[in-house]
C-alpha positions in Angstrom: -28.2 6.2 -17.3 -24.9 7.7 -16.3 -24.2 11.6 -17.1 -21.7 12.4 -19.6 -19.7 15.4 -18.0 -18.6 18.0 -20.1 -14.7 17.4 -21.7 -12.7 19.9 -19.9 -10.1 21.8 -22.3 -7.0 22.9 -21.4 -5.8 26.3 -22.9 -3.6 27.6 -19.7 0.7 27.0 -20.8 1.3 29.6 -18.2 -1.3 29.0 -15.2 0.7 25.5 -15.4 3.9 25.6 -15.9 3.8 28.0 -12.7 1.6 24.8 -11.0 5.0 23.0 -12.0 7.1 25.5 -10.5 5.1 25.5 -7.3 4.9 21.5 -7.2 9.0 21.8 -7.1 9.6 24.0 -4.5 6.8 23.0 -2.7 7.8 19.0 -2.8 11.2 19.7 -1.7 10.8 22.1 1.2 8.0 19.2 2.4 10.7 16.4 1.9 13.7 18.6 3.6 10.9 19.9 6.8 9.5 16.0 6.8 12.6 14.1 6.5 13.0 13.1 10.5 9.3 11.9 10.0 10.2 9.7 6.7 13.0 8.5 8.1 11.4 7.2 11.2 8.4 5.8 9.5 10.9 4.1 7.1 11.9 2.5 10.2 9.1 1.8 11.7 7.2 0.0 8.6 11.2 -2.4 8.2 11.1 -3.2 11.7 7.7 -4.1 12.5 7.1 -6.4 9.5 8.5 -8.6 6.9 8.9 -6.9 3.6 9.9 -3.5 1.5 9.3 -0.2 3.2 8.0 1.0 -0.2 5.0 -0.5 -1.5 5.2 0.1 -5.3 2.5 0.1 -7.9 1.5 1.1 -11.5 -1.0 3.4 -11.9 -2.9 6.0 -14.8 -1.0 8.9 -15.4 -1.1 11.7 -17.7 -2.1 11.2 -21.1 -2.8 7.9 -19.7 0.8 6.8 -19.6 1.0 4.7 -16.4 3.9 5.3 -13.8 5.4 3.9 -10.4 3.7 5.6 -7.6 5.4 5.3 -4.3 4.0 4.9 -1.0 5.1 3.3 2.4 3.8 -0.2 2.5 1.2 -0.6 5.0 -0.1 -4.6 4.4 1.5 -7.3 5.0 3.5 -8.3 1.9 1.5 -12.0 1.5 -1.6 -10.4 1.7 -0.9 -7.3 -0.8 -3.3 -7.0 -4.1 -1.8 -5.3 -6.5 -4.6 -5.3 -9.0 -6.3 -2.8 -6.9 -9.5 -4.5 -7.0 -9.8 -5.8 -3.7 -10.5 -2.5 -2.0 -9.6 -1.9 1.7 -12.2 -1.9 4.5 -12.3 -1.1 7.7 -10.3 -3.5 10.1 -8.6 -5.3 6.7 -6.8 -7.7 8.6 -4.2 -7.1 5.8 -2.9 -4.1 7.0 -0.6 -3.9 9.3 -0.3 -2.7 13.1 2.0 0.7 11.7 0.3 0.5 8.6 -3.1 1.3 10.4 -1.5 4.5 12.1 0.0 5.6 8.8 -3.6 5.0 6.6 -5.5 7.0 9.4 -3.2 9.9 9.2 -2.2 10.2 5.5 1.7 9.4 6.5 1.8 6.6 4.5 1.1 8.9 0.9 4.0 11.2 1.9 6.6 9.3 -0.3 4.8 10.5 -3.7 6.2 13.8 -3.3 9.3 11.9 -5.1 6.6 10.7 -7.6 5.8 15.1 -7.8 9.4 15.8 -8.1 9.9 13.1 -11.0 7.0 14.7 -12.8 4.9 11.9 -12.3 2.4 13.9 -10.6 1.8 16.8 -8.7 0.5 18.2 -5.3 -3.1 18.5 -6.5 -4.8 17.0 -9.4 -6.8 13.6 -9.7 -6.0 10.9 -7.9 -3.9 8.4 -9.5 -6.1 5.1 -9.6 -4.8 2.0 -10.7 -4.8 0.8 -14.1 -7.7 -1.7 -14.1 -9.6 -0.2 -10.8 -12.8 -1.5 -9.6 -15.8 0.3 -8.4 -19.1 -1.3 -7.1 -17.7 -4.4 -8.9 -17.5 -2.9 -12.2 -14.4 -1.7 -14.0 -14.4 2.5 -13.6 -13.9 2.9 -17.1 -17.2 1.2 -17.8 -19.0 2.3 -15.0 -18.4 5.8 -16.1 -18.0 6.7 -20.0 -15.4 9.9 -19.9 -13.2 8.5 -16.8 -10.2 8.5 -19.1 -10.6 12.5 -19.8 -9.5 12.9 -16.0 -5.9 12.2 -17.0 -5.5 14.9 -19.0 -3.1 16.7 -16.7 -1.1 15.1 -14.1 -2.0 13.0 -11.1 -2.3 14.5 -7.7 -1.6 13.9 -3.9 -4.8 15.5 -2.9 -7.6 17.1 -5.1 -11.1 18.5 -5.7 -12.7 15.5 -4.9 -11.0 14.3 -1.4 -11.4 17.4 -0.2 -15.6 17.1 -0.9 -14.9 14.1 1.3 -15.1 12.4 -2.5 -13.0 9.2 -0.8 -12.9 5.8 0.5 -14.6 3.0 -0.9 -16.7 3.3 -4.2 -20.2 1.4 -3.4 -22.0 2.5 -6.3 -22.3 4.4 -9.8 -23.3 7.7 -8.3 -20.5 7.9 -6.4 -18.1 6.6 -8.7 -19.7 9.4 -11.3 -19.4 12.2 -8.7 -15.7 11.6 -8.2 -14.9 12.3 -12.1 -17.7 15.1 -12.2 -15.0 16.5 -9.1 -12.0 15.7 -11.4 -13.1 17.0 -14.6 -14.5 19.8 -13.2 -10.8 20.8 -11.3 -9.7 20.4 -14.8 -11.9 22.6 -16.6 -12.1 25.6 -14.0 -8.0 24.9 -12.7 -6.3 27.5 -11.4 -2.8 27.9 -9.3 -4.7 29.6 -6.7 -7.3 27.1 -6.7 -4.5 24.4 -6.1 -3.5 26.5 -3.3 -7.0 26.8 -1.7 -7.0 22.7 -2.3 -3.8 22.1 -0.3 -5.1 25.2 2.6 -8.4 22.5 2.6 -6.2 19.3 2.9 -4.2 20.8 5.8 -7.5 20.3 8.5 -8.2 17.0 6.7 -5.0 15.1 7.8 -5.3 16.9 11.1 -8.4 15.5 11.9 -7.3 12.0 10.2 -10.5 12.7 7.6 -7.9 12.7 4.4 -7.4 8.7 4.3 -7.6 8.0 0.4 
């Protein structure tokens, strides 16, 4: 049987409205210092294949209101599954030649830093699955009993659990339960400065192309 992690509470106005303040400024300095790198990627992902640059999709958000998360479209737009349940594998022959490069180094996640300027989510928090997501064949939400509690605060780019190397492909129930035990537990024990030793930890991550969610 599955463990039942315990519901994280949230009694900290302050701690995060200055996590809101500090998604803002940090989000917009990031767009203005990465625009030449948007830009060209934008290119790169038009001019190399048929389709959107964006790849659009619904996913859970806070207070389990779904939003539009953005990211630069990596598949080929024929082969796309929007359901989230076919998860990608190594070598997918759906994604594409740029969409490879972009996977392997995180580049292609950089557009939801609109999605943290909206208020749709923020630098570091759970990551922002899609409604319906699959893992070791089973839905998450029956696989593990308190995945909804996890969207009690805003979706993030990064978080507790890809920076335990928490990522990839979901083979099994364990796994699947250790990646909410990691988001509940950001929850329960957040902090801004924790957020800011989560980003510090991300940093080597996309360096060393280990941060591919």
């Amino acid at each position: 049987m599955l463990r039942r992690t315990q519901t994280p509470g949230l009694g900290k106005p302050g701690a995060f409205a200055v996590k809101r303040a500090l998604d803002i400024v940090v989000a917009t300095l990031l767009i203005i210092v990465l625009s030449p790198v948007l830009l060209t990627v934008a290119a790169a992902v038009k001019l190399t294949s048929k389709g959107p640059v964006f790849f659009v999709q619904r996913r859970w958000g806070k207070g389990n209101v779904p939003f539009r998360l953005y990211k630069f479209r990596s598949m080929h737009v024929a082969l796309e599954d929007r359901s989230g349940i076919a998860h990608t594998v190594k070598n997918d022959p759906r994604v594409t030649a740029i969409g490879r490069f972009i996977r392997r180094t995180s580049i292609d996640e950089l557009p939801q830093l609109f999605n943290v300027l909206k208020g749709d989510m923020s630098l570091v928090g759970p990551r922002a699955h899609v409604l319906g997501m699959h893992a070791a064949g089973v839905r998450y939400e029956d696989l593990v009993p308190e995945y909804f509690t996890r969207h009690a605060v805003r979706p993030g780019i990064t978080g507790l659990a890809q920076v335990r190397g928490l990522r990839g492909e979901v083979t099994d129930a364990h796994h699947a339960q250790a990646r909410v035990d990691a988001d509940l537990e950001y929850i329960r024990t957040f902090s801004v400065w924790r957020d800011i030793r989560i980003m510090l930890a991300t940093i080597p991550a996309v360096i060393g192309g280990k941060a591919a969610f």
